[in-house]
N, C-alpha and C positions, 0 to 999 in steps of 0.2 A: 469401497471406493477405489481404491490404488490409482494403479499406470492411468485407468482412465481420465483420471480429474488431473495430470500432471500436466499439461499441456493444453492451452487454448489460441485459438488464433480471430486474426482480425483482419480489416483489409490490409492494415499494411504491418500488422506486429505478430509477433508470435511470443506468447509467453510458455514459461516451462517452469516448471519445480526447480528449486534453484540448485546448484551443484556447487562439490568445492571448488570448479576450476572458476567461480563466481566472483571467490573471497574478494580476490585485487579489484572487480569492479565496486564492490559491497562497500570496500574500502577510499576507492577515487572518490565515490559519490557521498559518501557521509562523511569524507574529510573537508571536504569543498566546503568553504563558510556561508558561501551562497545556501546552499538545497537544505541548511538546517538552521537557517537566520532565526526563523519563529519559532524552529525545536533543538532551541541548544541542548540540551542535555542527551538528543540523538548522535549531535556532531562524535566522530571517531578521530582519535590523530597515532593509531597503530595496528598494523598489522595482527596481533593478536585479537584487539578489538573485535576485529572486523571476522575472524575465526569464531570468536565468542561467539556474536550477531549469527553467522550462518549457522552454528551447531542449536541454536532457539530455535531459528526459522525452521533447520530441518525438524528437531525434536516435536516441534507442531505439525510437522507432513507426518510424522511416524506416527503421531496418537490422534491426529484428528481425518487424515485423507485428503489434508487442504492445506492453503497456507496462504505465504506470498509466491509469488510468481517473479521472474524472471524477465524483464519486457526485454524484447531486440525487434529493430527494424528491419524489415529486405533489404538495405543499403547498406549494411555492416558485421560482422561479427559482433564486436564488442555490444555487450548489453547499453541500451540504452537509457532504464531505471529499475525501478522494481514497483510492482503493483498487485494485492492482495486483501487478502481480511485473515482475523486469525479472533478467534474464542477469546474471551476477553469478559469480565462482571460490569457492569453499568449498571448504574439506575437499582441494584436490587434484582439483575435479572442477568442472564448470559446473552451475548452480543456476538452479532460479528464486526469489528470494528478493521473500518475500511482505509487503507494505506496506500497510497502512493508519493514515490520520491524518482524523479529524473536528474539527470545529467545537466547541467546550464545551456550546454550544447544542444539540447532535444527542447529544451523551451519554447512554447509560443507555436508550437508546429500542432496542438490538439494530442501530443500523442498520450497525455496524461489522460485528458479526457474520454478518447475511445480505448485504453486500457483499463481503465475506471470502471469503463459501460459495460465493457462486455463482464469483469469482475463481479459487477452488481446483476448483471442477469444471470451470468452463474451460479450463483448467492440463492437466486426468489428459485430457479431450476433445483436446485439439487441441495441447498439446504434451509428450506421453507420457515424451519421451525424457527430461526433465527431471524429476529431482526437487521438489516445492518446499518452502523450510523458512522458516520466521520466527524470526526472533532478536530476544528479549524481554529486556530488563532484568530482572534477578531482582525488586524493587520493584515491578515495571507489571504487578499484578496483573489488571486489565481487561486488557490485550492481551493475555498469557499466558489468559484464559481464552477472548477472540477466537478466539486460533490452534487452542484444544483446540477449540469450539465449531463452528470451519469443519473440522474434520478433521484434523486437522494432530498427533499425538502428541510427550510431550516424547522428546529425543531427549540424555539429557542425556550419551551419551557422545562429543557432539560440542561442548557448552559450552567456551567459552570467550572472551578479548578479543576485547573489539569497539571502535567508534571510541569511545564514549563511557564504555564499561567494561565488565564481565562479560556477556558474551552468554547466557541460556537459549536454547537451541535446540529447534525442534517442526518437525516432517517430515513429509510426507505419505506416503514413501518412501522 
């Protein structure tokens, strides 16, 4: 897989394999009590934290070829969320379970949504054998409609606990 799969683009995003110069956004965006209301236990409130989280993320670019991604728009440097899938057990079976988290500032603009889509086509392209699902808080009405949006159907005879509470489930497969 490598360099190839490190980088994907969209009309208006470009996502990348994430890098350390990431960390400080890794850290803005999972400190904000907004973007982790329905996943407290994701919320970050330190810089090391946020070090942790990248050296996972990478550790899954190094052994799987994949990961999360890095989103930014043509209007800025700064990353604007992150959006990916990474290997993960569900159900009895290995998954690719599907992530994304933005900035408050990129809210409401789709960008979750066409980062999502083009994630989940990259997903059925190039790693088939995997399912991929998102597990939504029943509340986080915007990601539950993210997940229908990028293709992803609810799947609700697979709901159930998750680390922060009741899981919605949505599948591609």
């Amino acid at each position: 897989m490598g360099a190839a799969h490190e980088e994907l683009a969209t009309g208006r995003l470009s996502l990348r394999r994430p890098a350390a110069a990431d960390i400080d956004a890794i850290l803005a965006i999972h400190r904000d009590p907004r973007t982790c209301a329905h996943n407290p236990s994701d919320r970050l409130t330190a810089r090391d934290e946020a070090e942790e989280l990248f050296h996972r993320w990478d550790a899954h670019w190094s052994g799987y070829g994949f990961g999360y991604w890095t989103v930014r728009t043509a209007a800025g440097p700064e990353p604007a969320g992150f959006c990916g899938v990474k290997v993960m057990r569900f159900d009895e079976r290995m998954v690719l379970n599907l992530f994304y988290r933005f900035a408050p500032a990129h809210w409401g603009a789709g960008l979750a949504t066409e980062a999502a889509t083009a994630v989940v086509e990259w997903a059925a392209a190039h790693q088939p054998s995997y399912s991929v699902i998102a597990r939504v808080r029943p509340a986080n009405h915007a990601s539950a409609k993210v997940a229908a949006r990028a293709g992803l159907a609810r799947a609700a005879h697979l709901d159930g606990p998750g680390h922060d509470g009741h899981d919605l489930v949505f599948t591609g497969r």
